[in-house]
mmCIF file as gemmi writes it, N, C-alpha and C atoms, coordinates in Angstrom:
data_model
loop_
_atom_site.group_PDB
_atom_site.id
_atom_site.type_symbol
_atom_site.label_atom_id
_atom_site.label_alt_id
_atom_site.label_comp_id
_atom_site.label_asym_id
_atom_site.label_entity_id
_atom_site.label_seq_id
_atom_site.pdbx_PDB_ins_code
_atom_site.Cartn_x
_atom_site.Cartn_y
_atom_site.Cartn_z
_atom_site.occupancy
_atom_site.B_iso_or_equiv
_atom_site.pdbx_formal_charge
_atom_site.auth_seq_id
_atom_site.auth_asym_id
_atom_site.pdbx_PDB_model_num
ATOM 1 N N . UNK Axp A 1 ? 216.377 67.694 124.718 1 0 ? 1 A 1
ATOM 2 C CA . UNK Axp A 1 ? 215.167 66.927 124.868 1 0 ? 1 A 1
ATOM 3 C C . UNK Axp A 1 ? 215.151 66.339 126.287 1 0 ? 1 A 1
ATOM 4 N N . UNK Axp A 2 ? 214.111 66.507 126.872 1 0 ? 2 A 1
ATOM 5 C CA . UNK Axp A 2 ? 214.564 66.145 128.267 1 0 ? 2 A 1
ATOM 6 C C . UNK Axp A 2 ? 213.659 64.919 128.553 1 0 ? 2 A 1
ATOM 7 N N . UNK Axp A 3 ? 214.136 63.969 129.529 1 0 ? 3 A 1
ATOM 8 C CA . UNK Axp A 3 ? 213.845 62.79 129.533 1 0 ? 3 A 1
ATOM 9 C C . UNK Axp A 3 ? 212.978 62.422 130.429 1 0 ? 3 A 1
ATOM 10 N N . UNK Axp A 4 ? 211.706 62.147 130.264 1 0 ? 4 A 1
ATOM 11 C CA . UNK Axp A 4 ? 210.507 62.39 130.884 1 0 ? 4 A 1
ATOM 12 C C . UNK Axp A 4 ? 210.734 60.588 131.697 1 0 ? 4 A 1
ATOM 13 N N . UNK Axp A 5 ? 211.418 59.735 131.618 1 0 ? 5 A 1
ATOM 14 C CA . UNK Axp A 5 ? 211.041 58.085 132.097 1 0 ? 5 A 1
ATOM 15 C C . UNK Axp A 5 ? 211.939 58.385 133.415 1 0 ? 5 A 1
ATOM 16 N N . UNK Axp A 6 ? 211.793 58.048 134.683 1 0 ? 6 A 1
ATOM 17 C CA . UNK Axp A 6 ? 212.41 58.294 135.792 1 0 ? 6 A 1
ATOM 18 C C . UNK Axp A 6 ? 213.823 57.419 135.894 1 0 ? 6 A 1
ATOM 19 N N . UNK Axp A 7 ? 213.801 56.466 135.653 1 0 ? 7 A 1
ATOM 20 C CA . UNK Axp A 7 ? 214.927 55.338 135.135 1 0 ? 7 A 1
ATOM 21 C C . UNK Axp A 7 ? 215.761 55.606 134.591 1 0 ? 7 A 1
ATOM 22 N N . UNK Axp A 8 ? 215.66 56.279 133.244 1 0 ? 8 A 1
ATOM 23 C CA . UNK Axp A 8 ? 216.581 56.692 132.652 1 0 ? 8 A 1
ATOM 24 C C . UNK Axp A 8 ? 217.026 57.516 132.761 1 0 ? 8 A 1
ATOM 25 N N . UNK Axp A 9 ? 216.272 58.346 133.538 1 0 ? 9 A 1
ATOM 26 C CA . UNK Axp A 9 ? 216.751 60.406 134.087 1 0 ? 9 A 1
ATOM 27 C C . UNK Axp A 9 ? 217.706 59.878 134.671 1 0 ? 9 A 1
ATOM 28 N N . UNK Axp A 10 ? 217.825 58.927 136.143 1 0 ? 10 A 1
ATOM 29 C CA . UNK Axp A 10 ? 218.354 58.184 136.894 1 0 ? 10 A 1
ATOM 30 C C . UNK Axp A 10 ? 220.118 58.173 136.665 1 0 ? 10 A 1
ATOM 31 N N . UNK Axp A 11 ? 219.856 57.178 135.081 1 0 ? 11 A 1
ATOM 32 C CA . UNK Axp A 11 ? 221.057 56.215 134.861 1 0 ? 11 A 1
ATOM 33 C C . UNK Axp A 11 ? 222.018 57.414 134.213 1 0 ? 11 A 1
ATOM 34 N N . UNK Axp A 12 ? 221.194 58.538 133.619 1 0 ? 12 A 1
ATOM 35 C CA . UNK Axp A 12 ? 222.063 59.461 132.659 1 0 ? 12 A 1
ATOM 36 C C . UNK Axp A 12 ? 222.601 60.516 133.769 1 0 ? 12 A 1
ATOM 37 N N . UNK Axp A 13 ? 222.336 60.421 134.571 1 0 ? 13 A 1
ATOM 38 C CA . UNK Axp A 13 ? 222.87 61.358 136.17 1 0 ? 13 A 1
ATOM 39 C C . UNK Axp A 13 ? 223.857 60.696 136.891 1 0 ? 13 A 1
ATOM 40 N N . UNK Axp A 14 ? 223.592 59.287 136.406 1 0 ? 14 A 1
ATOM 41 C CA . UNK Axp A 14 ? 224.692 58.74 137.492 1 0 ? 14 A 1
ATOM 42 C C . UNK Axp A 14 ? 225.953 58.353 136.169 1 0 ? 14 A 1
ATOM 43 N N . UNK Axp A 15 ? 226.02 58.475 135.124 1 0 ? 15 A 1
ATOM 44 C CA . UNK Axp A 15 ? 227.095 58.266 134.156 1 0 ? 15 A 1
ATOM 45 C C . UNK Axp A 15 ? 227.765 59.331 134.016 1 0 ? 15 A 1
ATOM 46 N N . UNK Axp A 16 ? 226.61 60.337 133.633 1 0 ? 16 A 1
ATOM 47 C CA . UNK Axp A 16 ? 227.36 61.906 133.466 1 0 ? 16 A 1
ATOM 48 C C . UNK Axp A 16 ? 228.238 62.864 134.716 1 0 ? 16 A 1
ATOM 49 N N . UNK Axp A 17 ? 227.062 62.13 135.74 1 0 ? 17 A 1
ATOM 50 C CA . UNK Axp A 17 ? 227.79 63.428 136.977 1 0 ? 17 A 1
ATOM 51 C C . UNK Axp A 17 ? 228.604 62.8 137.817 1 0 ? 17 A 1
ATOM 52 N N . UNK Axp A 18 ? 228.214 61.67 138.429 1 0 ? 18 A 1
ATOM 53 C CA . UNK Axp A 18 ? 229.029 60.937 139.104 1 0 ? 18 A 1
ATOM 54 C C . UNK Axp A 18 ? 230.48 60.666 138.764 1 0 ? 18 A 1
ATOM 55 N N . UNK Axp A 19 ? 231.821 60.996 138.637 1 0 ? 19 A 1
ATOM 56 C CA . UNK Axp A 19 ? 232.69 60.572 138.705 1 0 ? 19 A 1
ATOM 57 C C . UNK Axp A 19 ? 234.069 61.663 139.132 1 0 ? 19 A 1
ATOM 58 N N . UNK Axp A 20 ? 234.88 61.894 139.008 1 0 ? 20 A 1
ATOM 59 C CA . UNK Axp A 20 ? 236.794 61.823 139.48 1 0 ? 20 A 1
ATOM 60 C C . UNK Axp A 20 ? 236.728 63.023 138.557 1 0 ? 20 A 1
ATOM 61 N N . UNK Axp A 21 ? 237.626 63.999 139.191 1 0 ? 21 A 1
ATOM 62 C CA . UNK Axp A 21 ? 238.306 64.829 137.646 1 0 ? 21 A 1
ATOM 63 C C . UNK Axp A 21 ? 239.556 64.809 138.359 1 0 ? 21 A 1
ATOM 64 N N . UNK Axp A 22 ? 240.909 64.599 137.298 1 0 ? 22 A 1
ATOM 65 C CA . UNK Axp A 22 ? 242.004 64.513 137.612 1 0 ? 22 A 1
ATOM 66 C C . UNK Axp A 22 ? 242.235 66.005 138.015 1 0 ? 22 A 1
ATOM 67 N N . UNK Axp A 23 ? 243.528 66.669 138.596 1 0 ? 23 A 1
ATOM 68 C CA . UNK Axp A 23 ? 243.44 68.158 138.835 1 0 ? 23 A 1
ATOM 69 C C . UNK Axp A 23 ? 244.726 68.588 138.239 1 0 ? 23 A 1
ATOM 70 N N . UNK Axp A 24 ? 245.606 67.259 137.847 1 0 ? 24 A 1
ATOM 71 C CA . UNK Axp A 24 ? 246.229 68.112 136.743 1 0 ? 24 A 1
ATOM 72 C C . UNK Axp A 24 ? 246.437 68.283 135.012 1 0 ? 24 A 1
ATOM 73 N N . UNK Axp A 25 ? 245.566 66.579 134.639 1 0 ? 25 A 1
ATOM 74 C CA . UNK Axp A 25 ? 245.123 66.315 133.47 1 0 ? 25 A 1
ATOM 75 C C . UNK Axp A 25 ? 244.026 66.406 132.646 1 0 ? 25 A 1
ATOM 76 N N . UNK Axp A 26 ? 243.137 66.522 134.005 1 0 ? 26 A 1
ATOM 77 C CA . UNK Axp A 26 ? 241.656 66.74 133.611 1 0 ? 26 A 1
ATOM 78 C C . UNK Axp A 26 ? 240.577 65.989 133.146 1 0 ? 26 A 1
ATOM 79 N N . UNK Axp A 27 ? 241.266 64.494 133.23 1 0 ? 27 A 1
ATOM 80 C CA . UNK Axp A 27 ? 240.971 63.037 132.836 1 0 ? 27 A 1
ATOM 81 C C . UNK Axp A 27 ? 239.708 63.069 134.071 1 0 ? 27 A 1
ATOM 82 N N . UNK Axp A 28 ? 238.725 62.449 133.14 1 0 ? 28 A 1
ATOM 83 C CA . UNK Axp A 28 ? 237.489 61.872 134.287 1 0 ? 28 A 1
ATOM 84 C C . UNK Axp A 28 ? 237.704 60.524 134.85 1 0 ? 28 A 1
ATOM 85 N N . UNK Axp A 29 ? 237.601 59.96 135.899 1 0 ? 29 A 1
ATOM 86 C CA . UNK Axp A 29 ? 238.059 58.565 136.101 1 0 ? 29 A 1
ATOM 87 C C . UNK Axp A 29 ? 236.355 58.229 137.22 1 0 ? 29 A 1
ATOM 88 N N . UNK Axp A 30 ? 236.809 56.716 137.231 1 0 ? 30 A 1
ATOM 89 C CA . UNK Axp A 30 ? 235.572 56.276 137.996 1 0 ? 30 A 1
ATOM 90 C C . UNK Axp A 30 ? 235.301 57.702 139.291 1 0 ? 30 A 1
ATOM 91 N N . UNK Axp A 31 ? 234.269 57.227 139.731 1 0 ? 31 A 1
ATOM 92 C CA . UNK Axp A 31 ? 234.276 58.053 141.25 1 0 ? 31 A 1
ATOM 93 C C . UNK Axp A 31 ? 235.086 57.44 142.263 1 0 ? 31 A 1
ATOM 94 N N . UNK Axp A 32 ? 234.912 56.23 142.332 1 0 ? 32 A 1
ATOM 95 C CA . UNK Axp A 32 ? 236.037 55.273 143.462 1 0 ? 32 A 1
ATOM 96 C C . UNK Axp A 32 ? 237.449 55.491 143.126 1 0 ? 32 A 1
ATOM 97 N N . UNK Axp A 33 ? 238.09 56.157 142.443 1 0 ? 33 A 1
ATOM 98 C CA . UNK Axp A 33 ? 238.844 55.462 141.584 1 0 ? 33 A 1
ATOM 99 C C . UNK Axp A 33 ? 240.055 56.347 142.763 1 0 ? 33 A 1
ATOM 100 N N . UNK Axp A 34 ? 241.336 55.85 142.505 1 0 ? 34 A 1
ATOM 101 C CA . UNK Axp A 34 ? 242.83 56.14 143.722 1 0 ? 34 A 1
ATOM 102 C C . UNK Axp A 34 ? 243.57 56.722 142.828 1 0 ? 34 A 1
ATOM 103 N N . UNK Axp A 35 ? 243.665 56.441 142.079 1 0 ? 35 A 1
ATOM 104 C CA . UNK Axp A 35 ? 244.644 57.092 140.731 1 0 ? 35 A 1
ATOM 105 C C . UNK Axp A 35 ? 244.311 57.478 139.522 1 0 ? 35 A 1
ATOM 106 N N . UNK Axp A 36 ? 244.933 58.427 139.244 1 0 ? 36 A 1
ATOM 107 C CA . UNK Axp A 36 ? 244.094 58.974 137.187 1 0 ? 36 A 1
ATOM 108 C C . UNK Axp A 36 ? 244.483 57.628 136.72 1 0 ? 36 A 1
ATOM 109 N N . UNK Axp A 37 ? 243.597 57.362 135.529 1 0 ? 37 A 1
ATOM 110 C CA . UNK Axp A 37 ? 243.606 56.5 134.613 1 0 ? 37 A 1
ATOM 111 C C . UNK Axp A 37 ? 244.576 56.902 133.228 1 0 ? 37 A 1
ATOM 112 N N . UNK Axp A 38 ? 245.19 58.344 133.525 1 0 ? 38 A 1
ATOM 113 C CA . UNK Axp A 38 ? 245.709 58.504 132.392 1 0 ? 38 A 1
ATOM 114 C C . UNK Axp A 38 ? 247.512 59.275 132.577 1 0 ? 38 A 1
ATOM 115 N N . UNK Axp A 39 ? 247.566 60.22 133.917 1 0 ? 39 A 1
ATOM 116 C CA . UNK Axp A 39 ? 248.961 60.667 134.09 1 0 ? 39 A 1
ATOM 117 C C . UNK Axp A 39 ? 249.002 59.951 135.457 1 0 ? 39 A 1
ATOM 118 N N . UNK Axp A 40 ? 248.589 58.693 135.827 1 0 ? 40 A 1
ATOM 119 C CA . UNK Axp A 40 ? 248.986 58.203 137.143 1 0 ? 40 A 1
ATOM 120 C C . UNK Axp A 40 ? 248.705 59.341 138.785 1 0 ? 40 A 1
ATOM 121 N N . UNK Axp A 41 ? 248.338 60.185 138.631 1 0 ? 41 A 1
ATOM 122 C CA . UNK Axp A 41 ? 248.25 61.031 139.492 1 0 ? 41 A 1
ATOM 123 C C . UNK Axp A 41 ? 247.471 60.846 140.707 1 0 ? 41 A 1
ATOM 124 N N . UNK Axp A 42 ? 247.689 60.842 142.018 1 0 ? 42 A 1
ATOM 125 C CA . UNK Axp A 42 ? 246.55 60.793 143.14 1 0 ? 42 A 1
ATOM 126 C C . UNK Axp A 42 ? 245.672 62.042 143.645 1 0 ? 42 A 1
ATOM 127 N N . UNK Axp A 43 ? 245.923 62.912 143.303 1 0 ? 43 A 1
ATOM 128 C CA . UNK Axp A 43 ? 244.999 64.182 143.113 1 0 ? 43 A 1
ATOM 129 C C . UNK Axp A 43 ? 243.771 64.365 142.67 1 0 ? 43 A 1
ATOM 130 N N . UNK Axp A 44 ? 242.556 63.244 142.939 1 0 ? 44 A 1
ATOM 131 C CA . UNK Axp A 44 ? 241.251 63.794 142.233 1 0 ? 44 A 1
ATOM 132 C C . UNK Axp A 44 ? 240.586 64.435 143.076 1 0 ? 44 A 1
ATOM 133 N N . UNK Axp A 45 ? 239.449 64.942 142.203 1 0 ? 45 A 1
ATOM 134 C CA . UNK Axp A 45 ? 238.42 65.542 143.069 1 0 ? 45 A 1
ATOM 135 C C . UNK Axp A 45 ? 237.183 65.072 142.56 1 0 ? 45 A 1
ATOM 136 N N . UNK Axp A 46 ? 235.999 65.11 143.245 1 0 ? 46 A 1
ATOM 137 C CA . UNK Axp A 46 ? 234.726 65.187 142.75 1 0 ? 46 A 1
ATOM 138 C C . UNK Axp A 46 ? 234.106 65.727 141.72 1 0 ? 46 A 1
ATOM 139 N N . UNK Axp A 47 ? 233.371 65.461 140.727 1 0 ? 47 A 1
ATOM 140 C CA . UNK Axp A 47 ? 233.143 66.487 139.751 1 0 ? 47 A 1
ATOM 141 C C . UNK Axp A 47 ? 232.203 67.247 140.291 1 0 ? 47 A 1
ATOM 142 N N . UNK Axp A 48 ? 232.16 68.622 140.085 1 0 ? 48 A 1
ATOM 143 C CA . UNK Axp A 48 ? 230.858 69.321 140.557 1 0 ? 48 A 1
ATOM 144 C C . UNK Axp A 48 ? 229.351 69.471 139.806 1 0 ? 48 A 1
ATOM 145 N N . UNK Axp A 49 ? 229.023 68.96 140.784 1 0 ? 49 A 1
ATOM 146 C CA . UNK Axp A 49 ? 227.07 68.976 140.202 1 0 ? 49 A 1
ATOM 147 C C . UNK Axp A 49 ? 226.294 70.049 140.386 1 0 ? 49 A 1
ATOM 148 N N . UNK Axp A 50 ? 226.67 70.993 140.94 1 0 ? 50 A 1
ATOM 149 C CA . UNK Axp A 50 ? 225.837 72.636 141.287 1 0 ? 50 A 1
ATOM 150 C C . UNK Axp A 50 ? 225.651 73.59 140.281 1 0 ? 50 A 1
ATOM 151 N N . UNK Axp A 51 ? 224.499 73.916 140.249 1 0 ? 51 A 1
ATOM 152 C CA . UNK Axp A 51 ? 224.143 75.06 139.171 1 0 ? 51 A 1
ATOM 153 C C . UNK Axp A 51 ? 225.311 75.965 139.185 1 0 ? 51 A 1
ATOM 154 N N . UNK Axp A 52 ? 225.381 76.661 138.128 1 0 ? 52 A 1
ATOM 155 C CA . UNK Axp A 52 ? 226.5 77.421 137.919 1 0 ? 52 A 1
ATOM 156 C C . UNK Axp A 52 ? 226.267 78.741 138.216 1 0 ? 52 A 1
C-alpha cells in the first residue's frame, strides 16, 4: 500500500533506509553509530538504497 502523505513517506525512508549494516554480523545499527551494537565490531557500512 503505498503511502500517498509526504511526511510519512519521509519518516518511513528515514527509519527503514537510513542506517549501519555490521559486515560481519549483519546487525543494523544507528547510521552514526562507531561500533555494532551486537558483536562489538568497527566494520560498518552504509545500507544500500539503489534499485536492485
Amino acid at each position: 500500500m503505498p503511502i500517498s502523505d509526504i511526511e510519512k513517506r519521509r519518516l518511513a525512508q528515514h527509519y527503514l533506509l537510513y542506517k549501519s549494516v555490521c559486515r560481519y554480523c549483519g546487525a543494523t545499527n544507528p547510521l552514526k553509530a562507531k561500533k555494532c551494537r551486537k558483536c562489538k565490531s568497527d566494520d560498518l557500512r552504509p545500507k544500500r538504497r539503489g534499485k536492485k
